[in-house]
N, C-alpha and C positions, 0 to 999 in steps of 0.2 A: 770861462774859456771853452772854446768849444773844441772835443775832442776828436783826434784822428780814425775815418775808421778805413780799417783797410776793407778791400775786396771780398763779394760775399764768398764764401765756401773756404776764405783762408782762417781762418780763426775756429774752422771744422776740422783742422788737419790734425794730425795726431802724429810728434815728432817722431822720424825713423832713429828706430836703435840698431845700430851696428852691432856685430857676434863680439863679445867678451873675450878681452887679450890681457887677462889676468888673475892673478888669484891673491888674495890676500894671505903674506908671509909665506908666500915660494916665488924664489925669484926665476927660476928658471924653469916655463911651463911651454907644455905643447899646445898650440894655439889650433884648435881643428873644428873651430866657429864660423868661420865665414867662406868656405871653400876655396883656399888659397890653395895654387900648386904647390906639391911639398919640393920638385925640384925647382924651384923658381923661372926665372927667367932667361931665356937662348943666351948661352954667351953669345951671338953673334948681338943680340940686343944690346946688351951690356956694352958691348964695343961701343956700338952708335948711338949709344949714350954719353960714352965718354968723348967720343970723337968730336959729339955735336957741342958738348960741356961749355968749350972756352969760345961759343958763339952764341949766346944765350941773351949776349949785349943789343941783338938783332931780332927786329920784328920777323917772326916768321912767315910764308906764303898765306894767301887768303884761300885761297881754292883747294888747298890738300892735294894736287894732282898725282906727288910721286906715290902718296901711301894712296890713295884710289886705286894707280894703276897698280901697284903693288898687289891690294886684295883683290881690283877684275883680275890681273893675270894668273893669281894663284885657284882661283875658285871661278875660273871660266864667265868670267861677268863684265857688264860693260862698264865701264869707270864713270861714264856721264852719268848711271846713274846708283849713284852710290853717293852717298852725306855720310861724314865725319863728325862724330860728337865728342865733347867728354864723358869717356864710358859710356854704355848703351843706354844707361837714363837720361843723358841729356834726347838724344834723339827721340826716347820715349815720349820727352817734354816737348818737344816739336811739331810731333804728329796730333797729340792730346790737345796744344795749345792753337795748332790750323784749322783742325777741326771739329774744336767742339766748343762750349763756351756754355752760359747761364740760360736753363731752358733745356739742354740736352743732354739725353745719358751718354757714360760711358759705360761697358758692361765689361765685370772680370770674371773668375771663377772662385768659391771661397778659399781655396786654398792659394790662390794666385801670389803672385807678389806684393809685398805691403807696399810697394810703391804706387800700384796702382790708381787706388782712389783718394791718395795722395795728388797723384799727376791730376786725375779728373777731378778734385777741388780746385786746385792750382789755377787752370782753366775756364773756374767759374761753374762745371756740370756737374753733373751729379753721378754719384755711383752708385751702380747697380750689379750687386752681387747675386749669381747662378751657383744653383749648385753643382757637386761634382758627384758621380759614379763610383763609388769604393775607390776615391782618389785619385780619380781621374778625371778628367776635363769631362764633361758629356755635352755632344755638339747638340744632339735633339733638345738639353735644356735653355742650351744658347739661342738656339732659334726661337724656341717660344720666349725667350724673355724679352726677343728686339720689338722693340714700339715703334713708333711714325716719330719717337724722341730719341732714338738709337743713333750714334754719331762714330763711334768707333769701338771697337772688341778687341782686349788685348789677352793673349794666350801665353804663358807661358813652357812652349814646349821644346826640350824635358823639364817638368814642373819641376817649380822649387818652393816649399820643400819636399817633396812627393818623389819625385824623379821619374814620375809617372809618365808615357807619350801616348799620345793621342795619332796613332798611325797615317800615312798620308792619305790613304782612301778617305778616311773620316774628316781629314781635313778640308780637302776638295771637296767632301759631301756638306763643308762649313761656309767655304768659299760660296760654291753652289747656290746656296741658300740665302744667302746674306742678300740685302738691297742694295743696287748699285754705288747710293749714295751713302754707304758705311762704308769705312776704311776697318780691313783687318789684319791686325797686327800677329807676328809670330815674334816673338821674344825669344831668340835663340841664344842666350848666355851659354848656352852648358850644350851644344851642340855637336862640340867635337868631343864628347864621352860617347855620342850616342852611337849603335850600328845602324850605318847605310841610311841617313838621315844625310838631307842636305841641308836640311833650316829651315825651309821653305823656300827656299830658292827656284824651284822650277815653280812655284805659283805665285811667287811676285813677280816674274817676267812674264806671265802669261795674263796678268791681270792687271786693272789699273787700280786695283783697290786694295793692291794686298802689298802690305811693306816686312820686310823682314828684316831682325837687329841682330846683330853679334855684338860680342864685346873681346877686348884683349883682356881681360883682369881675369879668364879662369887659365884654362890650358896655356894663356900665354904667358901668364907670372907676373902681367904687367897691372895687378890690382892698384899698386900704386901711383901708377901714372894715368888711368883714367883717360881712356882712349876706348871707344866703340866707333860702329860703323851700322846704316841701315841700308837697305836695299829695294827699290821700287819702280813705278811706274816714271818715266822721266820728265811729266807733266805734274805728279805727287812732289819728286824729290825739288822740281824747280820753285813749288808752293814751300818746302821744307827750309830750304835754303834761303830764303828770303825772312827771315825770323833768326836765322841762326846768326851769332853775333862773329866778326871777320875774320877774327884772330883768337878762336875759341881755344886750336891745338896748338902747342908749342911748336919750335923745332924737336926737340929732345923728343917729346911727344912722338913725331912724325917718323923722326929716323929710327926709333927705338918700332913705332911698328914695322915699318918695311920690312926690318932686318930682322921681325919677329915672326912675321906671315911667311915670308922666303924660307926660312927655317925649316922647311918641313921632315928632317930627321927628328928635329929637339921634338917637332907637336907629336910625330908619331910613337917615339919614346915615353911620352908622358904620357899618353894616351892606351897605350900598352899597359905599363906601369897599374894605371889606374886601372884598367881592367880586370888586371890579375889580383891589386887588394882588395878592391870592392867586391869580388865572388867571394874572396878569402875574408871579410867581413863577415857579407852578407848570410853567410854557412858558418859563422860562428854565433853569432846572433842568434841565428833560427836555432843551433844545438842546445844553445840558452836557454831557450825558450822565452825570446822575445821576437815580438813581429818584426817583418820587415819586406814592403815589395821589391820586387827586381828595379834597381834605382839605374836609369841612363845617364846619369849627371856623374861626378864624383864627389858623392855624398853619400850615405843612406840615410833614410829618415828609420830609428829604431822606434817601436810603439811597446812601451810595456803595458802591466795590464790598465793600471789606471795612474792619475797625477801624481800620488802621493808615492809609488812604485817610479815613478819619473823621478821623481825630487831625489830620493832616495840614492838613487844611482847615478845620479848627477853629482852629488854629494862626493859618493865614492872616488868617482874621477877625478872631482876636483881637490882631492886629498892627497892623489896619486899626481898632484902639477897639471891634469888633461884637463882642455877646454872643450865643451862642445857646446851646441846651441840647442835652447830651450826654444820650441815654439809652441807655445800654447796664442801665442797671438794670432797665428796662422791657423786654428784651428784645432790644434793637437797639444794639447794638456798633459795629455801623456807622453808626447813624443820628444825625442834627444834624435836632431840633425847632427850626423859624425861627418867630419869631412871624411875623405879618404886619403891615407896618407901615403908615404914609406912602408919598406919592407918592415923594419924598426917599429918604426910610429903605430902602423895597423899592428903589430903585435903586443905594445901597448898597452892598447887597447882593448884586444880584446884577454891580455890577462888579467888587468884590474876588472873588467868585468865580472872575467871568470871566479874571482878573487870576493869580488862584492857576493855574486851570489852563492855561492858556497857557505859563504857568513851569513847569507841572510836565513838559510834554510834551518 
């Protein structure tokens, strides 16, 4: 009988594992794995969740126009061009799967997102990993790595899990460089932690090469409903839009973002919030004496000194009910990704630390 084969580059993929939401024999643990808002979601969301509930029996729009004009109105942008996904990975999948395919690279950074050359098997291309600068993106390596086989570069800035940013002069000095005929991506998931960042937003309006993604699943609390949005050239996002499948977002989907973008006390509240535990982290860590750079996400990435001092402390935590996320897949062996929580939650945290190393000494 002769056997199925699928597509080449799919049988290279390597399954994503999502942040661990549990602990064996504690039932009730802090989940601070996958950078979920610790206040959840705008109750104004929540309303037009409910509201939309007992209409669910109804095909929702094809064109997303209310939650477009929703995100152009809130963020100064034009709705014609802007694509609606399931959460910012579909749209990731859209631009990887327009233009790139068997024969071409895609190019990330090593610590980039694990979806990356995922997306670029997906597609049929190949990935090609750059390296990065003490944990930073470095655009001079990006440029030397693009070949005449270069098809699109995906960045994710503020890295995850680094939290590191790659400033906007450097960006434009990436733009700049790049050949017309590569598409460059800005991955903005964690964009609303950062200061005075707009995503990339003023250079995907100024270019036709350059797309930029947000997502609703961090600041907005809506990880559960899987809803992003990308941003581009209006001859990119009409290429985009023709792949994307009609009826991708729900209603419940749509009204829940509207009423979640509109929001803008809840984003600035969380955003706040987060700023003040993540210092408040970030300077307990360092008193510890474990690494840690200045994170614009709401995360940090902690570096002890090596794996086994990881394990160790991982250990602890999760002894104390705390989850946090191991990346050594990402590069970091040693490193323990914290989300950033609550007033509570960050303090937590950093007493079972405190608590671990005091025992270990």
């Amino acid at each position: 009988m002769t056997q199925l084969v699928p597509q080449p580059g799919i049988m290279d993929i390597a399954l994503y594992q999502g942040g661990k939401s549990h602990v064996d024999g504690i039932a009730q643990v802090l989940k601070l794995s996958s950078n979920e808002n610790p206040l959840g979601p705008s109750p104004a969301a929540v309303g037009a969740i409910r509201e939309n509930a007992g209409a669910v029996h109804r095909y929702p729009s094809t064109d997303h126009a209310g939650l477009r004009a929703a995100i152009g109105e809130v963020h100064g942008l034009d709705p014609d061009r802007i694509i609606c996904g399931v959460g910012s990975d579909e749209v990731l999948q859209f631009v990887t799967q327009a233009y790139a395919g068997p024969g071409d690279e895609i190019l990330y950074t090593e610590h980039g997102f694990s979806m990356y050359p995922i997306l670029a098997r997906m597609a049929g291309a190949t990935p090609v990993c750059v390296r990065e600068a003490d944990r930073v993106v470095d655009v001079e390596a990006i440029l030397a790595g693009v070949t005449d086989r270069t098809r699109v570069v995906l960045i994710a800035n503020p890295g995850n899990p680094t939290g590191t940013m790659v400033e906007p002069a450097a960006l434009t000095a990436l733009a700049d460089g790049l050949p017309d005929n590569v598409v460059l991506v800005l991955d903005g998931a964690y964009t609303e932690f950062a200061d005075d960042y707009d995503g990339g937003a003023s250079l995907a309006t100024d270019r036709h090469n350059v797309l930029m993604t947000r997502t609703f699943s961090k600041i907005y609390g809506l990880g559960g409903l899987r809803i992003g949005w990308g941003y581009g050239a209006a001859e990119m996002i009409g290429v985009l839009t023709r792949i994307r499948q009609p009826f991708n977002l729900s209603q419940l989907q749509m009204a829940a973002g509207q009423a979640a973008v509109r929001d803008r006390s809840w984003v600035s509240s969380c955003a706040d919030l987060n700023r003040q535990q993540r210092a408040r982290l970030t300077g307990a860590l360092r008193q510890l004496g474990i690494g840690c750079d200045d994170s614009q996400g709401n995360f940090v990435l902690a570096r002890l000194s090596n794996e086994a001092e990881a394990t160790a402390a991982d250990a602890a935590l999760q002894s104390d009910g705390i989850i946090v996320r191991r990346v050594g897949g990402y590069g970091f062996p040693e490193g323990l990704r914290i989300t950033v929580g609550d007033v509570d939650q960050t303090g937590r945290v950093i007493a079972a630390l405190t608590r671990w190393r005091e025992e270990s000494r």
